[in-house]
C-alpha positions in Angstrom: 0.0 0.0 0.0 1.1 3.6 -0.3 -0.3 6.2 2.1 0.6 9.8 1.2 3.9 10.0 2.7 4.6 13.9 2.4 1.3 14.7 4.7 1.8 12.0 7.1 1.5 11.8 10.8 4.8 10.4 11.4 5.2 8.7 15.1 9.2 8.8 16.6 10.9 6.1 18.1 12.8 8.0 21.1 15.9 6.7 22.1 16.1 6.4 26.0 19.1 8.4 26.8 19.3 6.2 31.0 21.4 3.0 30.2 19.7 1.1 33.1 20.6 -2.2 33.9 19.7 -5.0 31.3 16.1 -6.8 31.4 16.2 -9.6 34.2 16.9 -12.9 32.3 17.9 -11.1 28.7 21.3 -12.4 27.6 24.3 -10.4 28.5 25.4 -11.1 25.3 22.4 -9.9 23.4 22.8 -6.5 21.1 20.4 -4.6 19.4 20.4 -5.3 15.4 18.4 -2.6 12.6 16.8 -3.3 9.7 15.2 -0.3 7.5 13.9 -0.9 4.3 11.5 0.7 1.8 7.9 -0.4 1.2 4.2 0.7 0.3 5.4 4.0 -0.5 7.3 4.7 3.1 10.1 3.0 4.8 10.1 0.7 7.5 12.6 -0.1 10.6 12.8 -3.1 12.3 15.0 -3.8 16.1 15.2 -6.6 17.9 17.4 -8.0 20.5 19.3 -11.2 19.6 23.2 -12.8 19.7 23.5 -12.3 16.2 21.9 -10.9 12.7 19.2 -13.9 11.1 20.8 -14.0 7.6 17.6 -13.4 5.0 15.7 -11.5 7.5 15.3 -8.5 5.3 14.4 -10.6 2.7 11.7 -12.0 4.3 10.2 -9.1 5.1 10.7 -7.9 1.5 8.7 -10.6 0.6 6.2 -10.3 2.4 5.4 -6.5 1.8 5.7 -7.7 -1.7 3.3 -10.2 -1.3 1.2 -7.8 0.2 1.2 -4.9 -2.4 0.3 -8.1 -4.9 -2.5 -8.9 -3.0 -3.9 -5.5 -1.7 -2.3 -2.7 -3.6 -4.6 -0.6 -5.7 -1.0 0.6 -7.4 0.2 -2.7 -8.6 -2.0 -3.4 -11.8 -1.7 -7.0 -11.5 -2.6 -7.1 -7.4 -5.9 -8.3 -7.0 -7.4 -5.5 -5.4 -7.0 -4.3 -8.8 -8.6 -7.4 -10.6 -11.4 -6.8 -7.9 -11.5 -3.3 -9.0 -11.7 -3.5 -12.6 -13.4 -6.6 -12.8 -16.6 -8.4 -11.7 -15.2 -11.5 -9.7 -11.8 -12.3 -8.1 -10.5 -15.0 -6.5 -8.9 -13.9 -3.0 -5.9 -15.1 -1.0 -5.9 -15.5 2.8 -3.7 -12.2 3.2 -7.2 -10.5 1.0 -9.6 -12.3 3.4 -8.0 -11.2 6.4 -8.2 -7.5 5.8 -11.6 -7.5 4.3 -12.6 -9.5 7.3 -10.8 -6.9 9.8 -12.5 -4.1 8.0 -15.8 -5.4 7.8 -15.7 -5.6 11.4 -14.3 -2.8 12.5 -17.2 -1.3 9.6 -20.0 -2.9 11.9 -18.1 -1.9 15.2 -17.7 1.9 13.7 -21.4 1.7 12.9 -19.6 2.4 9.5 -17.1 5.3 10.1 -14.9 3.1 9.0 -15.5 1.7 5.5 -12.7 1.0 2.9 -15.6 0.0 0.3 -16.0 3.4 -0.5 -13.2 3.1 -3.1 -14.9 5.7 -5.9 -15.3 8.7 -3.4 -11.4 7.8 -2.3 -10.6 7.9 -6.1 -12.9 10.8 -6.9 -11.6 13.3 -4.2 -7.8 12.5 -5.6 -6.9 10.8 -2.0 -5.2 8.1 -3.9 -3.1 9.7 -6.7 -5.8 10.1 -9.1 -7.0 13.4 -10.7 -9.7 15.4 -8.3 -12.7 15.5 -10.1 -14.9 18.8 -9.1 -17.3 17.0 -6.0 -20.9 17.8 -5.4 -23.3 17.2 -3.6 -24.9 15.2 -6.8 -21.9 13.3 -7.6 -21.4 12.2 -4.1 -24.7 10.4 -4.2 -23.7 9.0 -6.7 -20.9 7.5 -5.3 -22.4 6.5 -2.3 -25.2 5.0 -3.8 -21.8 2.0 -5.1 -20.3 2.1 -1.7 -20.8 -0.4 0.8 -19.9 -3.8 2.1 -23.6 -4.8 0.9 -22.0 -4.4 -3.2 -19.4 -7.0 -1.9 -20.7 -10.5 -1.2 -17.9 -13.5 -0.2 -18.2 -16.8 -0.6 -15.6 -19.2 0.3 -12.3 -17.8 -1.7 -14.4 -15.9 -4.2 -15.3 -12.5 -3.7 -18.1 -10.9 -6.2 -18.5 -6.9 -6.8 -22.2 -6.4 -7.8 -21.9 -2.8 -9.2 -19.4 -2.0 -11.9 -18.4 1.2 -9.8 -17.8 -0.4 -6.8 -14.4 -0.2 -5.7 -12.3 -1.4 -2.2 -9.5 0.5 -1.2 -7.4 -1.0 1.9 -5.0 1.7 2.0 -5.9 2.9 5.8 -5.5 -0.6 7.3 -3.0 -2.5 5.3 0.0 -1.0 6.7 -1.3 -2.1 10.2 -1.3 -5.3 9.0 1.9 -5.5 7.5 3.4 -4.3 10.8 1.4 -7.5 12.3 3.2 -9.6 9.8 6.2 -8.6 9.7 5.7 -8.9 13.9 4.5 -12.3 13.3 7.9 -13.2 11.5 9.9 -12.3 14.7 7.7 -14.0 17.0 8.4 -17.5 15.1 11.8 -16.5 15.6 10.8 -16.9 19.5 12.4 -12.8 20.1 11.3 -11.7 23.0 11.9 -7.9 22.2 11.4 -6.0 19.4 10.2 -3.0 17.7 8.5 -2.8 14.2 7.4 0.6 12.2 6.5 0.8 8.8 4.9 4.0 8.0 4.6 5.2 11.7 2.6 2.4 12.6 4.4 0.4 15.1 4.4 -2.8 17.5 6.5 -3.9 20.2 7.4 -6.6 22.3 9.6 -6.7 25.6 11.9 -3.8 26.2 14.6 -1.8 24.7 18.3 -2.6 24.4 18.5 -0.3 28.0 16.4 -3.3 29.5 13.0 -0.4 29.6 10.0 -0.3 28.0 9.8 1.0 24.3 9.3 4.6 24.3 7.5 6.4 21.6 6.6 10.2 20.5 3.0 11.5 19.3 3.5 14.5 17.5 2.2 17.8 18.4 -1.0 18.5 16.0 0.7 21.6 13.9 1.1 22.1 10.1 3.9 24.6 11.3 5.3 22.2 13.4 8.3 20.9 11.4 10.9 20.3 13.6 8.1 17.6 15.1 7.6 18.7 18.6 6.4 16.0 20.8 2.8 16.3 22.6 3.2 13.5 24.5 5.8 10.4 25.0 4.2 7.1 25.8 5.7 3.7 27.5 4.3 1.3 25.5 4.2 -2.5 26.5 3.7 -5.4 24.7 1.3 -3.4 22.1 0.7 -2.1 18.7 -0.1 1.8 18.2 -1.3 3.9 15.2 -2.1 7.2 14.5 -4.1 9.4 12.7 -4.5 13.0 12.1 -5.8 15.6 9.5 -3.5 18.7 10.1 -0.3 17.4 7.8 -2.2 14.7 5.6 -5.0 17.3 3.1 -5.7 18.4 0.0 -6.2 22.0 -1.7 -9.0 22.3 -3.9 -9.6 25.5 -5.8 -8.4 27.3 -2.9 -10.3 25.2 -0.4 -8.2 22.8 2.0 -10.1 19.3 2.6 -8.8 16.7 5.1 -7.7 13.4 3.9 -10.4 11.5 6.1 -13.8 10.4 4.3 -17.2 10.5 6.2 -18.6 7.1 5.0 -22.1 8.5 5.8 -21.7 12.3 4.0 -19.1 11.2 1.4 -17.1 14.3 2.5 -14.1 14.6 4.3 -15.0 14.7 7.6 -15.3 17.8 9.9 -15.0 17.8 13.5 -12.3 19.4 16.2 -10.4 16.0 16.5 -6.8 17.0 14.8 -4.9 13.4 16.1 -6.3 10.1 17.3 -3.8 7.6 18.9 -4.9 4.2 19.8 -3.3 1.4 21.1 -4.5 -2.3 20.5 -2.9 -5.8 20.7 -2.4 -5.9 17.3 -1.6 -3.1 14.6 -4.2 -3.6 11.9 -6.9 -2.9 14.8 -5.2 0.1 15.7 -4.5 1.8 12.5 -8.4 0.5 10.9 -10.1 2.2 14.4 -7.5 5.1 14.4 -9.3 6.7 11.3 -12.7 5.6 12.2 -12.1 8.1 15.3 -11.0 11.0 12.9 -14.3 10.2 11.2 -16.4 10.1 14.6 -14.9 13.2 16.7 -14.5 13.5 20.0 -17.5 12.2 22.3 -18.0 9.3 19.9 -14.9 8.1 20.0 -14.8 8.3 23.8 -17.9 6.6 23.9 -16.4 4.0 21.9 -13.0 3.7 24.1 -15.1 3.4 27.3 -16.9 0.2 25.8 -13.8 -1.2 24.7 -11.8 -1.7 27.2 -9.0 -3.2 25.5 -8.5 -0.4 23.7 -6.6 2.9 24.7 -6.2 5.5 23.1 -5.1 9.3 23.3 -6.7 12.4 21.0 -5.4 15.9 20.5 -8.8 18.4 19.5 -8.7 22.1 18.9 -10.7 24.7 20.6 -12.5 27.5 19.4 -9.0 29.7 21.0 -7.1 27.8 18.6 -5.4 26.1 21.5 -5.2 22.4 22.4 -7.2 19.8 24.6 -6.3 16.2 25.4 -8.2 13.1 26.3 -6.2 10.0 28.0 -8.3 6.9 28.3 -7.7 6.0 31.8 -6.0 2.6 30.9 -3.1 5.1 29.0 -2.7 7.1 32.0 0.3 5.3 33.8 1.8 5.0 30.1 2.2 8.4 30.0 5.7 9.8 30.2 6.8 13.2 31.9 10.6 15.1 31.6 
C-alpha cells in the first residue's frame, strides 16, 4: 500500500538516553540489530534483540510486503485489489480475506465510520493519486449509492463486486497489518523484544536494548510544526499503536483545504475538532483500521467508543475554538504516559 507519505503523521521512536541495567533474564550477550527498508510507499525499521543478525531477514520481510502490495495494492496493476476493482469476480488469497474480514468488522463496530468499500469517493476526491474531479453534492450520491460492504458478497475464496463502480480501497489498514506480519515473523523466531514501524505504525514486544519499555513520541498536531515537537511520550508494553491526524495529511481544492479522512455517511471529508487520534491495540491492523474511524467520529463518539472497549486505549489531540489544544487520556493510558 502507499499512504501519502509527504502529509503524514509520522510517530518517533525516542531513544532512551538512561542506560539502566539490562532486562532480568535477557542475555548479557544480546545486542540490538536494525533493519530499514522501503515499502508501500514509506520505509520501515525493524529492532530486535538477539546474539547475532538472522541471515535473510530482510528478505523475508521484502517478501512479504511484496506479497502484500500483490495482494492488496490498488497501485500494482496486476494485485488483485485491482482485478477486484476493474473486474466483476476475483478470487482472494488469505492475506485478502483477512483484511476484508478486519475491515468489515471494524465497519460494523464503527457503525460504519470506518468503511474502505467506499473506493470511488477515495478515487474521486484524488486521495489516492488520481486526478480530483470537481465533488458535489450530486456526484457524491452518486458514489455513495456503489459504496458499501452490501456491493461485496464472499463466498468461500471468491469475492463478487455487484456494481461495476464499486471499488475497495485497503490503504488505511493495510500498513497495520503488515506491521502484524512482519511482527509475526519475529515471534516464530521466539524474540522476546522488538520493535516494528512501517509507515509510523508500530508494535513492540519486551523492552529496549536499556532493559525499559519501548518509548514512543505523538507528534504535536501543527502544520507549522516541522521540527516535530512532541505532545506527548508514551511507554508502550507489549502493544501495537497507530495514529491518525488531518493537520499534515490534506488536500487543496480550488483554494479550499479538505482533510484526507472520508465520512462514510456524508461522502465528505470529515469535519470535526479532532486533529490526532492515537490508539493502542494488541495488534496493529486494529489500531490503524479504528485510528481513522475516530478521525471520522470526533470526540464524544470516539470516547464513547474507548469506554466500551476496554481493550482499547487511546489518546486524541482536538482544537478549541482559541485555537489552543485539549487532550483526552483513556484512563488505561494514563500510567503510560511519560513526563521530563
Amino acid at each position: 500500500m502507499r499512504k501519502i507519505v509527504y502529509f503524514t503523521l509520522l510517530v518517533f521512536l525516542i531513544a532512551c538516553e538512561d542506560n539502566q541495567a539490562k532486562q532480568e533474564g535477557q542475555k548479557e550477550s544480546a545486542t540490538e540489530i536494525v533493519i530499514k527498508g522501503e515499502a508501500q510507499g514509506t520505509t520501515y525499521t525493524v529492532k530486535y534483540l538477539a546474539e547475532e543478525y538472522e541471515e535473510g531477514l530482510k528478505e523475508r520481510f521484502d517478501s512479504l510486503l511484496t506479497a502484500i502490495d500483490q495482494s492488496m495494492s490498488t497501485y500494482v496493476p496486476g494485485s488483485t485489489i485491482t482485478a477486484l476493482n476493474n473486474g466483476d469476480t476475483v478470487k482472494i488469497d488469505e492475506l485478502f480475506r483477512s483484511v476484508y474480514k478486519l475491515s468489515y468488522n471494524i465497519n460494523q463496530q464503527t457503525d460504519g465510520a470506518f468503511d474502505p468499500t467506499i473506493g470511488p469517493l477515495i478515487k474521486a476526491w484524488g486521495f489516492d493519486y488520481a486526478n480530483p474531479q470537481k465533488m458535489d453534492s450530486s456526484l457524491v450520491q452518486d458514489l455513495l449509492a456503489n459504496s458499501g460492504f452490501e456491493q461485496f458478497e464472499l463466498n468461500n475464496n471468491l469475492l463478487y463486486r455487484k456494481s461495476s463502480k464499486a471499488r475497495i480501497n485497503f490503504n488505511a489498514v493495510a500498513q497495520g497489518y503488515s506491521v502484524d506480519l512482519m511482527a509475526g515473523i519475529l515471534d516464530k523466531m521466539k524474540l522476546d523484544n522488538y520493535y516494528v514501524e512501517l509507515g509510523g505504525e508500530l508494535k513492540v514486544k519486551g523492552k529496549n536494548k536499556f532493559g525499559d519499555w519501548w518509548v514512543i513520541g505523538i507528534d504535536r498536531p501543527d502544520d507549522a510544526n516541522l521540527e516535530r515537537n512532541l505532545a506527548q511520550r508514551i511507554s508502550l508494553e507489549n502493544s501495537a499503536m497507530a495514529t491518525s491526524g488531518n493537520y499534515r495529511k490534506f488536500y487543496e481544492i480550488e483554494g479550499k483545504r479538505y482533510s484526507h479522512t472520508l465520512n462514510p455517511k456524508t461522502g465528505f471529508p470529515a469535519e470535526n475538532t479532532l486533529l490526532s487520534a492515537t490508539v493502542i491495540a494488541s495488534d496493529c491492523g486494529t489500531a490503524d483500521a479504528l485510528a481513522t474511524a475516530f478521525m471520522v467520529m470526533g470526540v464524544e463518539k470516539s470516547i464513547e467508543y474507548v469506554k466500551k472497549h476496554p481493550a482499547i486505549k487511546a489518546y486524541f489531540i482536538s482544537s478549541l475554538a482559541d485555537g489552543t489544544f485539549e487532550t483526552y487520556v483513556s484512563p488505561s493510558l494514563e500510567g503510560n504516559l511519560l513526563t521530563d
